[in-house]
PDB file with one MODEL, atoms N, CA, C and O in Angstrom:
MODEL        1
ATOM      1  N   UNK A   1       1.086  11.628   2.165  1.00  0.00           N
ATOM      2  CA  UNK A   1       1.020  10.501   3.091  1.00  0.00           C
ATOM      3  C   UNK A   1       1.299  11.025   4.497  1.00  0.00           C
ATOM      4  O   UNK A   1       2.270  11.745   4.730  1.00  0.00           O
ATOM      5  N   UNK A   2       0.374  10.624   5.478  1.00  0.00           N
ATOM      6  CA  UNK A   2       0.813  11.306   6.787  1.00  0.00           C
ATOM      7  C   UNK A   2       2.394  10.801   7.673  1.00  0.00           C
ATOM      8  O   UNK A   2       3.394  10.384   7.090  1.00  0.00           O
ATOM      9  N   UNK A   3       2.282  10.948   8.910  1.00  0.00           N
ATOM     10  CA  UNK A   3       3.778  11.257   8.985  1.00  0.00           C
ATOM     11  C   UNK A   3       3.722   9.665   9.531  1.00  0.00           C
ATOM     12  O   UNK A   3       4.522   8.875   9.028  1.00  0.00           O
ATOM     13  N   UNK A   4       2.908   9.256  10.419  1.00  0.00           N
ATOM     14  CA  UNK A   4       2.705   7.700  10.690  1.00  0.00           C
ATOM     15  C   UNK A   4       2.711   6.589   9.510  1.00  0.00           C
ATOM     16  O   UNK A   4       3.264   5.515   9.749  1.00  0.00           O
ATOM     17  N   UNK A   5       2.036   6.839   8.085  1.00  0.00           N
ATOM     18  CA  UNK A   5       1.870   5.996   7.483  1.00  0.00           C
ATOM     19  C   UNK A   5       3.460   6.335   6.565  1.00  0.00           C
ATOM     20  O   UNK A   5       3.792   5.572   5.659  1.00  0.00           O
ATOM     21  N   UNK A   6       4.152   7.299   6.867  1.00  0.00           N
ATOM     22  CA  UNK A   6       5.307   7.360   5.827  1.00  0.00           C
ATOM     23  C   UNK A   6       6.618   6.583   6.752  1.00  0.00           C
ATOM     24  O   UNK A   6       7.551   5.932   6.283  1.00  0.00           O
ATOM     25  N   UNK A   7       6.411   6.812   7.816  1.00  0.00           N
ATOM     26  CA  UNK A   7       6.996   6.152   9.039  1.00  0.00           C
ATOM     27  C   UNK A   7       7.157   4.338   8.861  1.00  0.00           C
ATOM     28  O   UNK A   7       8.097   3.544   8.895  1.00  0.00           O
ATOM     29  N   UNK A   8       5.840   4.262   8.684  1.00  0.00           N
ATOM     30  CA  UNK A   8       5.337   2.496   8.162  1.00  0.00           C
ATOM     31  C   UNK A   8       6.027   2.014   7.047  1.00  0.00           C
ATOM     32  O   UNK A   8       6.622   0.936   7.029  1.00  0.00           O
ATOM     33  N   UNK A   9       5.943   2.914   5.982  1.00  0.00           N
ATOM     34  CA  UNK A   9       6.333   2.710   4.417  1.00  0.00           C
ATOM     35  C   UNK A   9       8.012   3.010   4.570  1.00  0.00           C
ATOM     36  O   UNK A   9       8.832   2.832   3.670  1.00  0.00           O
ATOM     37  N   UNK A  10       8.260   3.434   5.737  1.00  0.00           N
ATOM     38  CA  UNK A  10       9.723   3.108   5.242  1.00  0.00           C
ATOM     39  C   UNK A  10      10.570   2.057   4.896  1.00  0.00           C
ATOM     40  O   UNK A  10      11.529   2.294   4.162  1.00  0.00           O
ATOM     41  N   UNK A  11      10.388   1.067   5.263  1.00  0.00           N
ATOM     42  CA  UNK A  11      10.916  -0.421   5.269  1.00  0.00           C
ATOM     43  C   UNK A  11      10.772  -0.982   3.801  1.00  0.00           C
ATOM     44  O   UNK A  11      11.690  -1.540   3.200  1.00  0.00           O
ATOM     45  N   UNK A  12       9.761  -0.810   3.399  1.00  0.00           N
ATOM     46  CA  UNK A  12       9.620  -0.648   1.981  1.00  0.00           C
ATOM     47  C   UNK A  12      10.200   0.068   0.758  1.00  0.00           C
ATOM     48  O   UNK A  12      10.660   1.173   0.470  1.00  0.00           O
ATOM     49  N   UNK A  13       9.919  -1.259   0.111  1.00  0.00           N
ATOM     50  CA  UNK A  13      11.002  -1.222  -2.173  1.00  0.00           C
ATOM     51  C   UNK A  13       9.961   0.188  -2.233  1.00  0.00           C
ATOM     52  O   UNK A  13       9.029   0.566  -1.523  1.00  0.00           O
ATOM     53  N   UNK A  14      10.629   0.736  -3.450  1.00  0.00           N
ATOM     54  CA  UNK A  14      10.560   1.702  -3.848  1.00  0.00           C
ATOM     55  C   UNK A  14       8.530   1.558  -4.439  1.00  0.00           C
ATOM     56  O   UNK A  14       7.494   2.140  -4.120  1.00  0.00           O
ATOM     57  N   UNK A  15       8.890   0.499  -5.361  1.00  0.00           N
ATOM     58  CA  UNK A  15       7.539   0.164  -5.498  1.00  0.00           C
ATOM     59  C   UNK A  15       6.946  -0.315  -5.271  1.00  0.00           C
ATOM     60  O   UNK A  15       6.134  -0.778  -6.072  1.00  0.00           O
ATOM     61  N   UNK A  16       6.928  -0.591  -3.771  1.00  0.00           N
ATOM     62  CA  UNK A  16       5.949  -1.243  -2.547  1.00  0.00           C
ATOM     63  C   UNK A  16       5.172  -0.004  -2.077  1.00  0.00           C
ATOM     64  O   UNK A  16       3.950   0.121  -2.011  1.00  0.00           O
ATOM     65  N   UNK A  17       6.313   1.057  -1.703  1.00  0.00           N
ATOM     66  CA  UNK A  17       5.845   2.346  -0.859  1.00  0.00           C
ATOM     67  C   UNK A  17       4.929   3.165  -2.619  1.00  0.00           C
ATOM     68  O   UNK A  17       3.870   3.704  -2.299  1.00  0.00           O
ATOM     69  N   UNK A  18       5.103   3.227  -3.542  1.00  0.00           N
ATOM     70  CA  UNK A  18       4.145   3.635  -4.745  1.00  0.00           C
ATOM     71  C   UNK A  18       2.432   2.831  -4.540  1.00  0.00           C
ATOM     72  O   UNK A  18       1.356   3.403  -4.369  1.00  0.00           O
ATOM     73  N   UNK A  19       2.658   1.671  -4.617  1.00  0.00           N
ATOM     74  CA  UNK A  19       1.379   0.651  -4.570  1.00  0.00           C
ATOM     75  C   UNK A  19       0.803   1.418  -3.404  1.00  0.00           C
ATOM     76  O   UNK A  19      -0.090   2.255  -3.533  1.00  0.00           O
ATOM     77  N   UNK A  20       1.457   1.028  -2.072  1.00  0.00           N
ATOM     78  CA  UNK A  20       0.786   1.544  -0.581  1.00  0.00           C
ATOM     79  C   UNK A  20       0.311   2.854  -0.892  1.00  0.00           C
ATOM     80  O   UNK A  20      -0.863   3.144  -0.661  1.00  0.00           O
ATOM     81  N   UNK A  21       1.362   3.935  -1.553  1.00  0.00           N
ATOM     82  CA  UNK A  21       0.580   5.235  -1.333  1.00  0.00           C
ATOM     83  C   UNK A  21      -0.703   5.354  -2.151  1.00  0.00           C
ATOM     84  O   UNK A  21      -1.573   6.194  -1.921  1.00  0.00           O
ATOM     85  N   UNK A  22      -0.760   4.163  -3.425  1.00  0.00           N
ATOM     86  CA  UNK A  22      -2.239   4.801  -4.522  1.00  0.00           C
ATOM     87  C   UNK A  22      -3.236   4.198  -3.427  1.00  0.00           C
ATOM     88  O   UNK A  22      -4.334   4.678  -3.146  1.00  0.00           O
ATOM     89  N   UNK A  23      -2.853   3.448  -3.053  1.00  0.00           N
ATOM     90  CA  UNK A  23      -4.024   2.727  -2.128  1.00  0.00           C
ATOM     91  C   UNK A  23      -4.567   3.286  -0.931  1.00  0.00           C
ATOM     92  O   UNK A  23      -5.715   3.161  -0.504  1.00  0.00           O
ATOM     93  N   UNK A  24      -3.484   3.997  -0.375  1.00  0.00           N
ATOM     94  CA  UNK A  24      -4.049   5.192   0.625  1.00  0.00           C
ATOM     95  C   UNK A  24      -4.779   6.351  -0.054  1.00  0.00           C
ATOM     96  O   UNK A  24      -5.487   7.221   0.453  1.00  0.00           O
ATOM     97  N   UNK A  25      -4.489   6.180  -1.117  1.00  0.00           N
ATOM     98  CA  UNK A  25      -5.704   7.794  -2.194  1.00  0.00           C
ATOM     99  C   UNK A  25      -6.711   6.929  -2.466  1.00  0.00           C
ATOM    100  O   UNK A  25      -7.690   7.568  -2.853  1.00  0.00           O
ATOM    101  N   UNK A  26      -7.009   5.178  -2.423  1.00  0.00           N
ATOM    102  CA  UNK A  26      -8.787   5.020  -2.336  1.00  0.00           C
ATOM    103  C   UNK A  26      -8.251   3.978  -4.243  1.00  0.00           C
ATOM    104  O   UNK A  26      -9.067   3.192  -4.724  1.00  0.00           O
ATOM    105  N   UNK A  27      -7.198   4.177  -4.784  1.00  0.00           N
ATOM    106  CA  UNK A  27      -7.096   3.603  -6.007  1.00  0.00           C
ATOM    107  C   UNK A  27      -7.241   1.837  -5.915  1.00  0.00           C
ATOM    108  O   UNK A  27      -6.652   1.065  -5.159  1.00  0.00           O
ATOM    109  N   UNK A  28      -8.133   1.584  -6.859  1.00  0.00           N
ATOM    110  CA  UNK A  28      -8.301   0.377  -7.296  1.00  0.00           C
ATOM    111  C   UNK A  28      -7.031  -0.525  -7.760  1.00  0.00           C
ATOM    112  O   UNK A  28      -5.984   0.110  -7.885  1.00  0.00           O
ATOM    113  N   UNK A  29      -6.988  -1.666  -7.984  1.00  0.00           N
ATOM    114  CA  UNK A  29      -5.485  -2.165  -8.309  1.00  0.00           C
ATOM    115  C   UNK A  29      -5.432  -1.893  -9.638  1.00  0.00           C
ATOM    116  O   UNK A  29      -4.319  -1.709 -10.131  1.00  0.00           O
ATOM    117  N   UNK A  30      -6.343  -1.832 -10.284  1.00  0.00           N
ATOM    118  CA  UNK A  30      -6.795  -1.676 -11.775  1.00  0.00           C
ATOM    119  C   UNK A  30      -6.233  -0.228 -12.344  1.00  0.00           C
ATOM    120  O   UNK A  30      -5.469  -0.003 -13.283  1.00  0.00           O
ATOM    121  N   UNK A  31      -7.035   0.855 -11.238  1.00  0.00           N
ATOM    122  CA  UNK A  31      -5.835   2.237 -11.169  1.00  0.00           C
ATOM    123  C   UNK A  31      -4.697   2.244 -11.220  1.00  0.00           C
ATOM    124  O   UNK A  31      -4.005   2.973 -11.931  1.00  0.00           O
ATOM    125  N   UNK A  32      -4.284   1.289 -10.338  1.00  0.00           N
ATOM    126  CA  UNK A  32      -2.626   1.392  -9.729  1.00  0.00           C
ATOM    127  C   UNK A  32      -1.718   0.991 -10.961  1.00  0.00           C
ATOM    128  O   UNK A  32      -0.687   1.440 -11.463  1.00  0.00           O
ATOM    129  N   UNK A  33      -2.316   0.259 -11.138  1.00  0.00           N
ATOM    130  CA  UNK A  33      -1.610  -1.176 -12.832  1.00  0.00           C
ATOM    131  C   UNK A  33      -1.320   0.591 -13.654  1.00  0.00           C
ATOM    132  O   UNK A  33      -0.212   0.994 -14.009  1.00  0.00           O
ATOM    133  N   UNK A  34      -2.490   1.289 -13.774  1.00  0.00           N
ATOM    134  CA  UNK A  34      -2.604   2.250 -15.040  1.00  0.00           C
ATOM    135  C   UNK A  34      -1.593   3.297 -14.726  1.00  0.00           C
ATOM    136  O   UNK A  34      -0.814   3.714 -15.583  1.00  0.00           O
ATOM    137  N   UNK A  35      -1.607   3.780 -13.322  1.00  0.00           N
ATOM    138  CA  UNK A  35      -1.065   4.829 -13.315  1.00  0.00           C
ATOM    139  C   UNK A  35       0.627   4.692 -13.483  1.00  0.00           C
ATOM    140  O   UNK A  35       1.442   5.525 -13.877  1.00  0.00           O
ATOM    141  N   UNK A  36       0.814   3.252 -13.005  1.00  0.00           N
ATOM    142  CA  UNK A  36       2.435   2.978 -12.595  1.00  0.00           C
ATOM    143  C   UNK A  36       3.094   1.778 -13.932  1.00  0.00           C
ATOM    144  O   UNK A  36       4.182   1.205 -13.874  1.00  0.00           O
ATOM    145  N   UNK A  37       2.005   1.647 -15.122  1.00  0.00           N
ATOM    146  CA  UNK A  37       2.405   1.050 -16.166  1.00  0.00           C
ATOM    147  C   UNK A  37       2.803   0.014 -15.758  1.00  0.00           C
ATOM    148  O   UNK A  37       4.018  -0.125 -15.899  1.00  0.00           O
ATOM    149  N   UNK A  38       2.137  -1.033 -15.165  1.00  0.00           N
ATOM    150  CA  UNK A  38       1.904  -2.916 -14.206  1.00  0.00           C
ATOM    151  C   UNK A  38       1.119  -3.188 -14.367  1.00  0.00           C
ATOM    152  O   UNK A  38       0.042  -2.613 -14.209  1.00  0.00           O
ATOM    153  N   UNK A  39       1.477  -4.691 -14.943  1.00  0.00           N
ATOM    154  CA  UNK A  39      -0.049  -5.580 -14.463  1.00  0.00           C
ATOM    155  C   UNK A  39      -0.591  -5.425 -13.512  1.00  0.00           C
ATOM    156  O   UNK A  39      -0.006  -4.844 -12.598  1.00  0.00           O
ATOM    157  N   UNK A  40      -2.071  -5.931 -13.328  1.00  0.00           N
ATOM    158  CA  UNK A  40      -2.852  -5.706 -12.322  1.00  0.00           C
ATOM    159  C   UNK A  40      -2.021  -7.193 -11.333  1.00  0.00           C
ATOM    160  O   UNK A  40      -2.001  -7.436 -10.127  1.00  0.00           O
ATOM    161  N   UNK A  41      -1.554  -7.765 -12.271  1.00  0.00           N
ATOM    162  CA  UNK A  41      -1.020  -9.053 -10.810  1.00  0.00           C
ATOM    163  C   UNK A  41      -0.091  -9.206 -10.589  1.00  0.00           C
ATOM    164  O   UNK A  41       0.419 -10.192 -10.057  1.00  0.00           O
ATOM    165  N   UNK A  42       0.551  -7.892 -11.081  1.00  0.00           N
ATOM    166  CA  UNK A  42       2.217  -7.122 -10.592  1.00  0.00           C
ATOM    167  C   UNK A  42       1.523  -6.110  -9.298  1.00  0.00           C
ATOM    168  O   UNK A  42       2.025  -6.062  -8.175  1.00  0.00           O
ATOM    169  N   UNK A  43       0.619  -5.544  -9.596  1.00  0.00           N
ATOM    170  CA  UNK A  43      -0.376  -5.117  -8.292  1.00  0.00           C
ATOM    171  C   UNK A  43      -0.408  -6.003  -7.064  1.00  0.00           C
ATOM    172  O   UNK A  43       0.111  -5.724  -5.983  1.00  0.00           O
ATOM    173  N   UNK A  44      -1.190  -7.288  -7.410  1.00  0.00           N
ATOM    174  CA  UNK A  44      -1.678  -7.572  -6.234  1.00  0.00           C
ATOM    175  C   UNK A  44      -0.331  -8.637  -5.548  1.00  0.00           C
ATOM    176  O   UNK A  44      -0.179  -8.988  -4.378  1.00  0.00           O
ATOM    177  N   UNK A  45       0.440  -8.929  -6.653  1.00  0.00           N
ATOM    178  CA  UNK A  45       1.909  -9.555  -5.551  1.00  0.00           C
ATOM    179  C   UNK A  45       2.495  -8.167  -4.906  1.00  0.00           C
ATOM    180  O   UNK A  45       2.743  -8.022  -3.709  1.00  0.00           O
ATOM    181  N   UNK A  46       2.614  -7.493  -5.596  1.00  0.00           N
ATOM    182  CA  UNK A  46       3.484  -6.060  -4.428  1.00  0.00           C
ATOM    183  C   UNK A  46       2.520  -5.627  -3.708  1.00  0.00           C
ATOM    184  O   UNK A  46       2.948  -4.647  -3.098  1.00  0.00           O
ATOM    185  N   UNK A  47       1.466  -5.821  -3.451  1.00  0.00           N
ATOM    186  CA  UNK A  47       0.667  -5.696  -2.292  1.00  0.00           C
ATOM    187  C   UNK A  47       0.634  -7.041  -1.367  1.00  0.00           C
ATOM    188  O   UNK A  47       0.207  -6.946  -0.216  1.00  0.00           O
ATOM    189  N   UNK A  48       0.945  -7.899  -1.716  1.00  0.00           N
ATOM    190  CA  UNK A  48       0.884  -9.126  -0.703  1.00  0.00           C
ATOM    191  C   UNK A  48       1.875  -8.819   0.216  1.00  0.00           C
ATOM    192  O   UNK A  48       1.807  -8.723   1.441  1.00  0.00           O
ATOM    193  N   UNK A  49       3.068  -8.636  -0.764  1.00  0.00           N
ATOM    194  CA  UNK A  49       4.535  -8.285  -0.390  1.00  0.00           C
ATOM    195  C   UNK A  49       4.560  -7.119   0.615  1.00  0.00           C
ATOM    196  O   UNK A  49       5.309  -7.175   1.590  1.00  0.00           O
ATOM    197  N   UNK A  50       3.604  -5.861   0.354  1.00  0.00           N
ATOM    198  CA  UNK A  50       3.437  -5.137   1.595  1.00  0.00           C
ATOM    199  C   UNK A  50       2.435  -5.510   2.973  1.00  0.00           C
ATOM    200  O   UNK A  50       2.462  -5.009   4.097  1.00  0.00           O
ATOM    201  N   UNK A  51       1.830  -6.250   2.588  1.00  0.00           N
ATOM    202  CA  UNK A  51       0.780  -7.095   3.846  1.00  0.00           C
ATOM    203  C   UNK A  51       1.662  -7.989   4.697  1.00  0.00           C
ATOM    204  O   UNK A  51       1.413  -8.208   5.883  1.00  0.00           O
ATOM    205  N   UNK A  52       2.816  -8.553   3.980  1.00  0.00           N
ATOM    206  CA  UNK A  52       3.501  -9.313   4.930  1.00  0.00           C
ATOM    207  C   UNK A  52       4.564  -8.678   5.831  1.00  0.00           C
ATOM    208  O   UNK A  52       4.878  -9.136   6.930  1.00  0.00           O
ATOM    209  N   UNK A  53       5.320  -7.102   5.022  1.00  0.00           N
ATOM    210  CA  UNK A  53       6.457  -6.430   5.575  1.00  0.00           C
ATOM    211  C   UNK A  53       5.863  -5.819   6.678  1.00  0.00           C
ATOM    212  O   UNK A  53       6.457  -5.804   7.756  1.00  0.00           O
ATOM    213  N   UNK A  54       4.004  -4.963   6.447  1.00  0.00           N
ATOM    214  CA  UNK A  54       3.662  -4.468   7.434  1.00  0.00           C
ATOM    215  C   UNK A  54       2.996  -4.904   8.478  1.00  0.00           C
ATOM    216  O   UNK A  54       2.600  -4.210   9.414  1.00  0.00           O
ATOM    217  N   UNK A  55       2.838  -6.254   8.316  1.00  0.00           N
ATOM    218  CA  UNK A  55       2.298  -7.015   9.484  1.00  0.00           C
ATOM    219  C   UNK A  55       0.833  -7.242   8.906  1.00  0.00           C
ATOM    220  O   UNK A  55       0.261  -8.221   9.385  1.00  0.00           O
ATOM    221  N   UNK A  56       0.101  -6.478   7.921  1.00  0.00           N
ATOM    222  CA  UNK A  56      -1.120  -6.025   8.012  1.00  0.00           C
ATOM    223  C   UNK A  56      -2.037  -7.298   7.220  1.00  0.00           C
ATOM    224  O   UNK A  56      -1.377  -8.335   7.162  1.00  0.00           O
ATOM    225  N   UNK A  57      -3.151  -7.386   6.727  1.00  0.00           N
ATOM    226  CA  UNK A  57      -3.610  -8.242   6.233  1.00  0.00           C
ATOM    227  C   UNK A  57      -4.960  -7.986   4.992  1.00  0.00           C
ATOM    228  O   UNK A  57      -5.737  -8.815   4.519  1.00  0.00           O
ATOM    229  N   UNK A  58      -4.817  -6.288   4.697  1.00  0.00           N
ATOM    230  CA  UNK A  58      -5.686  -5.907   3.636  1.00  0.00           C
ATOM    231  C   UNK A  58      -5.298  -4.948   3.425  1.00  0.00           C
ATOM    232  O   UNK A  58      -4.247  -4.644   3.988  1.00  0.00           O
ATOM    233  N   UNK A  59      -5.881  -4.059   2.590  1.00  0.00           N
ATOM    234  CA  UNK A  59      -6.227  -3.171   2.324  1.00  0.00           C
ATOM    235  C   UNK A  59      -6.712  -1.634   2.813  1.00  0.00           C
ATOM    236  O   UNK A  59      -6.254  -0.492   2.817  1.00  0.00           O
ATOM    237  N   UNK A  60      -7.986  -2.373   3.242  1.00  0.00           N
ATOM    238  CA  UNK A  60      -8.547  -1.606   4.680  1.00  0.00           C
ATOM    239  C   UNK A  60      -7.400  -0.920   5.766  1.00  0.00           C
ATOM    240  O   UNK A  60      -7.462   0.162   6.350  1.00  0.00           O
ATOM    241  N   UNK A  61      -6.310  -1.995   5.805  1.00  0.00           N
ATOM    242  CA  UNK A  61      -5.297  -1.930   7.087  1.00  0.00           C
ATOM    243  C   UNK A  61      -4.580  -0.660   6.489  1.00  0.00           C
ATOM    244  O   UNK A  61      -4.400   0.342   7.181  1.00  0.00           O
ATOM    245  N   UNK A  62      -4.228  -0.731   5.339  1.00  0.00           N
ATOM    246  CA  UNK A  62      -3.622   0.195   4.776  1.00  0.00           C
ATOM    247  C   UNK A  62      -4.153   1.629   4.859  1.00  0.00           C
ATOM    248  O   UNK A  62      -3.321   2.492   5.138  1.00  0.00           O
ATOM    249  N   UNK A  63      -5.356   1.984   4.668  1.00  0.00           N
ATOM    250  CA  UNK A  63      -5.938   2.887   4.858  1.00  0.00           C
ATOM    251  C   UNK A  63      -6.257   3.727   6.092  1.00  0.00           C
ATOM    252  O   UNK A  63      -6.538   4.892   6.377  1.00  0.00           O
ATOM    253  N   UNK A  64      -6.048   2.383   6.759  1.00  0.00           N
ATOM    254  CA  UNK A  64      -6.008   2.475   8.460  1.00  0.00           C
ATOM    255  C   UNK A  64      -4.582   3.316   8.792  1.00  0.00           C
ATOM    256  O   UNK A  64      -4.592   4.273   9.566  1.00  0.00           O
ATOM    257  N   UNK A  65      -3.527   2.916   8.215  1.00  0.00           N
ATOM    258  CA  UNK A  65      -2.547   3.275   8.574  1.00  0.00           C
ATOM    259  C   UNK A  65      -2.351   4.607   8.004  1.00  0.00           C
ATOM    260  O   UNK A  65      -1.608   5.380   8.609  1.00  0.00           O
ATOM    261  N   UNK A  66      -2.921   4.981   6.916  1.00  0.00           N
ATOM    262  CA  UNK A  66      -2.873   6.193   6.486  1.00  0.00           C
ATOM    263  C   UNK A  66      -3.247   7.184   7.592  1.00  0.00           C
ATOM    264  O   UNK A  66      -2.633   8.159   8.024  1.00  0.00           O
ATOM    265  N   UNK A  67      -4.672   6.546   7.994  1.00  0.00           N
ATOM    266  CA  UNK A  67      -5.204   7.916   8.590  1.00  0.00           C
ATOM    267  C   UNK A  67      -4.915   7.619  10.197  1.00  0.00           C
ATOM    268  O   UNK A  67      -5.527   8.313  11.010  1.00  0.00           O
ATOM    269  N   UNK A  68      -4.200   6.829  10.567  1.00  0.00           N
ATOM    270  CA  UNK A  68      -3.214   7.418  11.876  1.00  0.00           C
ATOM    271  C   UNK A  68      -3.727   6.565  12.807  1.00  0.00           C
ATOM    272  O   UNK A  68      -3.866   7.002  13.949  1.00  0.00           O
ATOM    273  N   UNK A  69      -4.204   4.842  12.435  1.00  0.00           N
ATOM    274  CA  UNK A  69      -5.492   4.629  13.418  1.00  0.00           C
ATOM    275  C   UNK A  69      -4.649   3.438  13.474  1.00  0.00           C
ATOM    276  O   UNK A  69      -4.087   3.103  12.432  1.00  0.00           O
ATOM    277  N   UNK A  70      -4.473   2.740  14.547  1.00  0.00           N
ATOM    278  CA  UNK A  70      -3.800   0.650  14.879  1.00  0.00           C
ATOM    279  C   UNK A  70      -4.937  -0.132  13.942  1.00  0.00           C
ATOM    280  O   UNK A  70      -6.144   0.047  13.779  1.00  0.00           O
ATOM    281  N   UNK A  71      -4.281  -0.782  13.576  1.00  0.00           N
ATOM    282  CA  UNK A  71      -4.851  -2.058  12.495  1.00  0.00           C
ATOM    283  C   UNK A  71      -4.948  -2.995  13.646  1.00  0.00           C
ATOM    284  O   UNK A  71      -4.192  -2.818  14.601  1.00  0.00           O
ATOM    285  N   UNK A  72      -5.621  -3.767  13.652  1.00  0.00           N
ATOM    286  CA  UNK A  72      -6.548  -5.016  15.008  1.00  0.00           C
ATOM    287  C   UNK A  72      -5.918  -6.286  13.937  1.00  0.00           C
ATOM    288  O   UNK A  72      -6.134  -7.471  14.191  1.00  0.00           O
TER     289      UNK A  72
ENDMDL
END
């Protein structure tokens, strides 16, 4: 995770900053559920839950933040 998006993820539960990072590698929620043994709608509430801590409002934003760029 770069040094901006680990910067972001600090504020974040343990398995808020897990969800955020599969999602910065491009993983589906469907991935995420598999890799971290969660429902897929244990997925998409700890992703809401990070859309609201980081201000952000998708996904996309997330990715944004990975690669070092302001979310609009």
């Amino acid at each position: 995770v770069p040094a901006a998006a680990s910067d972001a993820l600090d504020g974040l539960a343990s398995m808020e900053r897990q969800v955020a990072s599969l999602v910065m590698e491009g993983a589906t929620n469907r991935e995420i559920a598999g890799r971290l043994f969660i429902s897929v709608k244990t997925v998409e509430a700890t992703l809401t839950r990070v859309y609201r801590k980081l201000g952000i409002r998708s996904r996309v934003d997330i990715v944004r933040l990975a690669a070092g760029r302001r979310t609009q």
